[in-house]
N, C-alpha and C positions, 0 to 999 in steps of 0.2 A: 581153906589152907591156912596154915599157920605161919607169923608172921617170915621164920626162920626159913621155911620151905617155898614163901614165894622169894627170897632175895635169893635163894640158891637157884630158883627157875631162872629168873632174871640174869643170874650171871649164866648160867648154861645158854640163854639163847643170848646173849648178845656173844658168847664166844664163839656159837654157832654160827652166827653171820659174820662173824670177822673172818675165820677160819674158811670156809664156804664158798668166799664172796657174794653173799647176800645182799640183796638192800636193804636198807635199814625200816625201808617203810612196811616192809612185810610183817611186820607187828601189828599193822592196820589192816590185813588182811582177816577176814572174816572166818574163810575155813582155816586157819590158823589155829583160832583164837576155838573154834569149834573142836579143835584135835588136842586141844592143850585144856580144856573143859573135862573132857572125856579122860584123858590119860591121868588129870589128878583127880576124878569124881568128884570136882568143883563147880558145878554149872553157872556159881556166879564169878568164877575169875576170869581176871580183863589182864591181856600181858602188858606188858609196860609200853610207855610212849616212846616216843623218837628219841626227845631230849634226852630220856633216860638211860637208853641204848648206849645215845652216842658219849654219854659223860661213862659210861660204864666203859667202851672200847678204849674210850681216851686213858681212864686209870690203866683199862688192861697195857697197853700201849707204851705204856712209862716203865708201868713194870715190869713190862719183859725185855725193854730195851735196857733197864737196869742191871737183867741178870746178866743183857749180853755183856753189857761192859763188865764186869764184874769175871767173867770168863775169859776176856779180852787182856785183864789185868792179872788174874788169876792163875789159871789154866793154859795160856798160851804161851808158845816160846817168844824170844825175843823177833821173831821173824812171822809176818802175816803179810799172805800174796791179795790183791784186789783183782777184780775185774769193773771195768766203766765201759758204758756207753748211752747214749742217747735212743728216744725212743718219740713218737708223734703219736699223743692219744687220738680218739674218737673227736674229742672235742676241737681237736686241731692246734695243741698243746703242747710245748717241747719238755720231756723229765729226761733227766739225768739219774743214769741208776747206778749202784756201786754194789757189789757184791765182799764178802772176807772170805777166805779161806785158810785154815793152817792146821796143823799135830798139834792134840794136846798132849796134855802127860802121860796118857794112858794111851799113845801112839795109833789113834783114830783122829781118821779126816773128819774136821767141820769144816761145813758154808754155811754160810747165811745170808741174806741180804743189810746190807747196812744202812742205804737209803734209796729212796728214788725221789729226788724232788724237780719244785719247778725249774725251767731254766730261762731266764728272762732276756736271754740276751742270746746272739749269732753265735754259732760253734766254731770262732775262729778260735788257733791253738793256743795263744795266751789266754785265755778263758777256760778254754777244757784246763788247762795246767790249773786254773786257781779253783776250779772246782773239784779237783781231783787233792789239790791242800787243805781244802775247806771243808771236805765230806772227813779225813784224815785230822785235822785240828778238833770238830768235833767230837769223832770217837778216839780222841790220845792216841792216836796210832802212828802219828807220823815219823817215828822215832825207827817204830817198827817195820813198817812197809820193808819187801823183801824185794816183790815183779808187783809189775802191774800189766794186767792182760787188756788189749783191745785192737780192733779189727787196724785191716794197714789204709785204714783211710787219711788223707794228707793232712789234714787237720792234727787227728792224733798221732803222728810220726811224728809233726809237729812240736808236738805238745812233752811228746816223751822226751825229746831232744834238750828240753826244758826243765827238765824234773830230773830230782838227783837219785832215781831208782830205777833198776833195770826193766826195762820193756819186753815185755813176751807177744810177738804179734800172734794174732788167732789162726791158728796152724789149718783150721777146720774150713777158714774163709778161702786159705790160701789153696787145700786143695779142691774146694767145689771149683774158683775160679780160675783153677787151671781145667778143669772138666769141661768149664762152660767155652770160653776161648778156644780146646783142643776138637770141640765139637763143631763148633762155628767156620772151622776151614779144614773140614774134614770130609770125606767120601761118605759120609751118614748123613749130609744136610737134605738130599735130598728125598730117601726114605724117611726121614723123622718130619718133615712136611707131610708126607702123606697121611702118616699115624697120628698128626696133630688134629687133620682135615676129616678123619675117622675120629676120631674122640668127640671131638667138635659137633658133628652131624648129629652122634647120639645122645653127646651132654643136651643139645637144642631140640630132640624131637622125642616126648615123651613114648611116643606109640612105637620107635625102632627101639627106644629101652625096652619097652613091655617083650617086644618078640625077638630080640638080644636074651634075655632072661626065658623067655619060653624053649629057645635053642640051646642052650646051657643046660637048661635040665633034662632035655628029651638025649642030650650026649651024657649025661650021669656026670655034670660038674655046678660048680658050686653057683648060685645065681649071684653074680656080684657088677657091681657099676665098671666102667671104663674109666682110667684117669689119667687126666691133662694136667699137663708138667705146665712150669708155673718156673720162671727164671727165676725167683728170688728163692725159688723151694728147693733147698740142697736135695740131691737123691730125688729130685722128680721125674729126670728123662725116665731113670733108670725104674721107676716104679712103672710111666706108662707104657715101655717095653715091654717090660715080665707082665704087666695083664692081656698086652694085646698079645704077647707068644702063647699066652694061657690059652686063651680065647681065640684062638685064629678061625678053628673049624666052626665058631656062634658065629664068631662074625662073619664072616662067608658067608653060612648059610643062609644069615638074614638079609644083606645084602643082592645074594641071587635072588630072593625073592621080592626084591622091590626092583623092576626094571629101569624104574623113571631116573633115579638118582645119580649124579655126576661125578660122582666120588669115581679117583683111579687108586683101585686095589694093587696093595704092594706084589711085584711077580715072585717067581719062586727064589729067585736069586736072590732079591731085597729080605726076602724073611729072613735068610741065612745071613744077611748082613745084622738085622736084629737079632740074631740067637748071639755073634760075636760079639756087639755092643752090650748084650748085657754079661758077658764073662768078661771082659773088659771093664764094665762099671759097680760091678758086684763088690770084687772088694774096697774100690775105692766107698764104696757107701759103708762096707763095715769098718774101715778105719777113720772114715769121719763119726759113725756111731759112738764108736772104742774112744775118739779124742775127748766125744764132747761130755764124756761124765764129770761128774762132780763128786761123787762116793767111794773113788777111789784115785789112786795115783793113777797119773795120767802124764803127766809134762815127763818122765822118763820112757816113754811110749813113742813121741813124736817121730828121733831116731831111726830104731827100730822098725816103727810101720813106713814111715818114708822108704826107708832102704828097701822093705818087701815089696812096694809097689813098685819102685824102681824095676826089682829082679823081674817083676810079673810082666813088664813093658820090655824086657828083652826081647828083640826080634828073634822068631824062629825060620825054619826053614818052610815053614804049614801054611806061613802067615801071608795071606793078599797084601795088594798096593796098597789101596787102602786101609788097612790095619797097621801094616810098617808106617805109612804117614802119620797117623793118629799116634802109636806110639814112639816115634820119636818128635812128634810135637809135643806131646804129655813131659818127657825125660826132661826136653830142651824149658819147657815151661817151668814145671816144678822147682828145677834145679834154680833157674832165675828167679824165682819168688820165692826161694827161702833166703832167710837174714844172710849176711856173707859169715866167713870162720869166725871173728873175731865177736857176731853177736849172738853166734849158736852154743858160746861156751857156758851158759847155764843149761843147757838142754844135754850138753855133753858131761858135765859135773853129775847133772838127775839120773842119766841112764847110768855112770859107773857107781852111783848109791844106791841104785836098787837091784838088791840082789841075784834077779832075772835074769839081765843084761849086762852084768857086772865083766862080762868078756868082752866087750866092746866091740863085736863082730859087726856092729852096723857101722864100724869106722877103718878106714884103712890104715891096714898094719900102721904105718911109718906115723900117725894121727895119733894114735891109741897110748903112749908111753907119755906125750903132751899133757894129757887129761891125766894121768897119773903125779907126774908132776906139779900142776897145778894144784891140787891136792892134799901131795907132800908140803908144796910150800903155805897152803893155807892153815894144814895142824900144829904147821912148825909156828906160827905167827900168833896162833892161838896157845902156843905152851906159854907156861910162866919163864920167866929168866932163869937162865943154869945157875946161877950164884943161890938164887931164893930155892932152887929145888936141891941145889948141894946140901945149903942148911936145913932144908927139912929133912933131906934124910941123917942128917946127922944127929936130928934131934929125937927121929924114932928109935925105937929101941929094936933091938934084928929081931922078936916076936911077931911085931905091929908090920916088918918091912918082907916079914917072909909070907903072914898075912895077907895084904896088900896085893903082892905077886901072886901069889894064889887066885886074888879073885879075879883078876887080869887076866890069869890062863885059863880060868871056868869056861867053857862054852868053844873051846877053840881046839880045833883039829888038830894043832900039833901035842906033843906030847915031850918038848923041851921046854925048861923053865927061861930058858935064856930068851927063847922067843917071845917070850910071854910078857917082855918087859913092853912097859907102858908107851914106848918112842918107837914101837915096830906097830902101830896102828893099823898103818894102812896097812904093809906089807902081810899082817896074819889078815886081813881083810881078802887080802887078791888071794891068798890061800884055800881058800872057803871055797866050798863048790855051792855053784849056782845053783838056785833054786827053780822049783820048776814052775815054769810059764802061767799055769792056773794058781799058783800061791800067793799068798799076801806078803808084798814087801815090807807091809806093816807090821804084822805078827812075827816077821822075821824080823826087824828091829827091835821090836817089842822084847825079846826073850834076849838079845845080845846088844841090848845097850849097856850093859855092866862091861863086858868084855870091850868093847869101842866108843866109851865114854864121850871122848872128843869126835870122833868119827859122826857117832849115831848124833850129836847138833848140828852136825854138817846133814846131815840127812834129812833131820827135819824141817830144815830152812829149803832144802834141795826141792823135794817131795811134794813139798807141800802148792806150789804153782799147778793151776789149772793152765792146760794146754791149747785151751781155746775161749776167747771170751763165751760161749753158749752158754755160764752160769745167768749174764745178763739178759740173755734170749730170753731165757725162759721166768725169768723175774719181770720181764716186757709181757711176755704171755699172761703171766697170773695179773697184771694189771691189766692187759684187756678184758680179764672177765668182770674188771669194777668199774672200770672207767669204757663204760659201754654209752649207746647214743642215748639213751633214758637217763644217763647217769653221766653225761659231758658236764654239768654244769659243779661237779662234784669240788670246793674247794682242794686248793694242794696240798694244804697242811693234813685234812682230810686223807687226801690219796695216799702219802706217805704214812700213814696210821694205818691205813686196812691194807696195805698192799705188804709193807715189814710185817703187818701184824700175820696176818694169810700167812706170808713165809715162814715166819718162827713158831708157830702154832704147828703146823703141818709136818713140820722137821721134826719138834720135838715132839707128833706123837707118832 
C-alpha cells in the first residue's frame, strides 16, 4: 500500500473506534490485522500502534469540538438549554456530564454532548453550581444558557436555587416516581409479589426456561424470556406485566407440570387486576417515551401529556376500589410533584409557541389569557423605543414602508393590511389555526418566521428546552460501553475524548 492509502486507513480505523466504542488495543488483535491484509491485498501491512491511535483521536477530538464551538458561536441563537448530571463509572468514578441543546438558523433541533468529565469532589449543591459555570465558561456559553435540565434531587434544586438560569426539573423522573410511590400503597402490591416470585423462578432455573419456550410454541406464540422489573428501570412493572399477560397460558402450563414447586399462582381475579394495571400504565410509559426525546420538541409536550394523564385517572363508574385508590393517588401525587404556577411558566410560554397546542386547552380557561399576556409584555420589551421607530419610518420613503407591510402580511390568514402591522404579532399568531398533532412545530416556524419576526426568537429560545434530563442518561449510557471493567483504569481526560467524541461522530453521521 501506498504511503497516502495507509494514512487514510489509519484515520478510518481510529475513527472507527472512537465512534464504536472500541478499545484502542484491538489494533493488536491479530484477526484484525488478518482482515485488513485481505481487504487491501497487502499481506505485509501491520495497522498502526496504540500511540498512534490515540494521538490520532486526540487531533480527531480537538477538531470536532472546534467545529462545535464554531456552531455554538455561529449558528445558534442567543439562547442554548443544558442538561447536567452525575454518573458512577465501572471503576467506581464520579463524571459529571452536560449535554447543549438549541434551533439553529435553519430551524432544526441539535444536541450534542458538551462534556463529561471527572468530578473530584462530593455533589453538594455549591459544587454542582461551579461545575455547571465551569463546563459554560469553557464553551463561551454562559452568556447564553437559556434552562438548565436536571433531575429533582436536593442537591440540584440546590444548586439551581444558586444559578442565575431557569431550572427545568426532569418531568420523566417526576412521573416514573409518582408510578413507583402510587404502586407501593396500592391494591396491586400484592399480585405484583407474586409475578416477581414467577419471574424470579424462571430467571434462576434454566430447565423451567427451556419448557417455558417449549410451551410457547406448541400454543403458536412467540418463544421469548420473562422480565423482572428493576425499580431504577422506568416502564419495568409495566413491561413485566404485558409479558406475563402474554404468557399466561406457557406459564401455567409449565408450571402444572412441575408439582414439587412452591410458587402461589395469580387466581383468576388477580389476572384481571393485571390486565387493568397495564391499561393503567401504558400510557404513562408512552408519555415518559414522547418526553424523553432529544430530536425534537419536547418541553411544549409536558402540559399537554400531564393533562391527558390526568383525564385518563378520571374515576369511572366501571372502576374497582382498588383502581379508584390507585387513581386518585396517581392525581394527588402528580399534581404535588410538579413545580408550583409560578415555575411552570416556561413550560406554559413553550406550549402557547408551538403551534399544536397554541389553544392552551391543557390550561384552564381563567389561566390561558395570563400566558397571553406574558407574551404581549415580553415583544413589547423586546421592540425598539417609539421615538427610534417614529424616525425610521419617517425616514422611509412610502415604497420601502408599503414594502415592509407587505411582507408582514405574507404568510398570514387575514386578508387586512391594517392587521398586518408589525405591533399585532401575537395577536395574528392566536389567529392562525392550529396545526396538526403529527406536524413539525419546526417547519411551521420555519416558513413564518418572516411573518413573526419577533415572535419566531421567542420561539426559539422557548422550543428549544429538553423536557427531561434523559439527554444525560443516555450520554451516561454510551460511556458505559467505554468505561467498562477491562477499561476502569481508562484516564479522564481520556474518557472525555472518546465518550464527546462517540457522541459527535454518531450524530453527525
Amino acid at each position: 500500500m501506498s504511503k497516502s492509502a495507509t494514512e487514510r486507513l489509519t484515520n478510518v480505523l481510529a475513527k472507527w473506534i472512537a465512534m464504536n466504542c472500541r478499545p484502542i488495543n484491538i489494533v493488536e488483535d491479530e484477526g484484525l490485522t488478518e482482515v485488513l491484509q485481505t481487504a487491501s491485498n497487502d499481506p505485509l501491512y501491520k495497522p498502526p500502534c496504540r500511540a498512534t491511535v490515540t494521538t490520532k483521536i486526540s487531533k480527531m477530538y480537538e477538531g470536532e469540538k472546534k467545529k462545535k464551538l464554531e456552531i455554538l458561536v455561529e449558528d445558534s441563537p442567543n439562547c442554548i438549554a443544558i442538561t447536567g448530571d452525575h454518573w458512577i463509572s465501572a471503576g467506581n468514578h464520579s463524571y459529571f456530564g452536560v449535554t447543549g441543546h438549541f434551533i439553529n438558523n435553519e430551524w432544526n433541533l441539535n444536541s450534542f454532548a458538551l462534556t463529561i468529565m471527572k468530578s473530584e469532589t462530593r455533589h453538594f449543591a455549591d459544587k454542582c453550581a461551579e461545575q455547571f459555570l465551569q463546563v459554560a465558561n469553557d464553551w463561551g456559553i454562559e452568556a447564553k444558557i437559556s434552562t438548565i435540565g436536571t433531575d429533582s434531587a436536593a442537591n440540584m434544586l440546590a444548586a439551581m436555587r444558586a444559578l442565575p438560569y431557569e431550572h427545568i426539573a426532569c418531568n420523566a423522573h417526576i412521573l416514573q416516581r409518582t408510578i413507583t410511590v402510587c404502586l407501593d400503597n396500592s391494591g396491586f402490591v400484592g399480585v405484583l409479589a407474586k409475578c416477581r416470585k414467577i419471574v424470579g423462578h424462571f430467571k434462576q432455573s434454566p430447565a423451567s426456561t427451556t419448557e417455558l419456550n417449549q410451551q410457547q410454541v406448541a400454543l403458536g406464540k412467540k418463544s421469548e424470556h420473562l422480565i423482572q422489573d428493576v425499580p431504577t428501570r422506568w416502564n419495568s412493572t409495566l413491561a413485566m406485566v404485558s409479558r406475563l399477560l402474554r404468557n399466561q397460558e406457557a406459564v401455567q402450563a409449565t408450571m402444572d407440570q412441575r408439582n414439587n414447586h412452591r410458587l402461589v399462582m395469580p387466581t383468576e381475579a388477580e389476572w384481571g387486576k393485571l390486565q387493568r394495571l397495564e391499561v393503567l400504565l401504558e400510557p404513562c410509559r408512552y408519555v415518559t417515551e414522547l418526553l424523553g426525546g432529544e430530536a425534537y420538541v419536547s418541553c411544549s409536550i409536558v402540559l399537554p401529556a400531564f393533562r391527558h394523564l390526568d383525564r385518563i385517572m378520571d374515576i369511572t363508574d366501571d372502576d374497582p376500589a382498588y383502581v379508584v385508590k390507585f387513581k386518585n393517588a396517581f392525581q394527588k401525587e402528580l399534581a404535588a410533584r410538579q413545580p408550583d404556577v409560578n415555575k411552570k411558566t416556561w413550560l406554559k410560554l413553550a406550549t402557547a409557541l408551538d403551534p399544536r397546542f397554541k389553544d392552551l386547552k391543557c390550561l384552564p380557561r381563567e389561566k390561558r389569557e395570563q400566558v397571553w399576556t406574558s407574551l404581549e409584555n415580553m415583544l413589547q420589551a423586546a421592540e425598539p423605543r417609539r421615538a427610534d421607530t417614529l424616525q425610521l419610518s419617517t425616514e422611509e420613503d412610502e415604497p420601502a414602508q408599503k414594502k415592509r407591510r407587505s411582507a408582514l402580511i405574507l404568510g398570514s390568514d387575514s386578508d387586512s393590511e391594517e392587521d398586518g402591522n408589525e405591533y399585532g404579532e401575537l395577536q395574528r399568531y392566536r389567529a392562525e389555526p392550529s396545526i396538526s398533532i403529527v406536524d413539525c412545530p419546526l417547519q411551521w416556524w420555519y416558513d413564518h418566521s418572516g411573518t413573526y419576526e419577533k415572535l419566531s426568537a421567542l420561539a426559539r429560545k422557548y422550543l428549544a428546552s429538553p423536557a427531561t434530563s434523559v439527554p444525560c442518561e443516555r450520554l451516561f449510557s454510551l460511556a458505559g460501553h467505554i468505561v467498562q471493567k477491562k477499561r476502569a483504569a481508562l484516564l479522564p481526560e481520556n474518557v472525555t475524548k472518546l465518550v464527546c467524541l462517540s457522541d459527535w461522530l454518531k450524530k453527525e453521521k
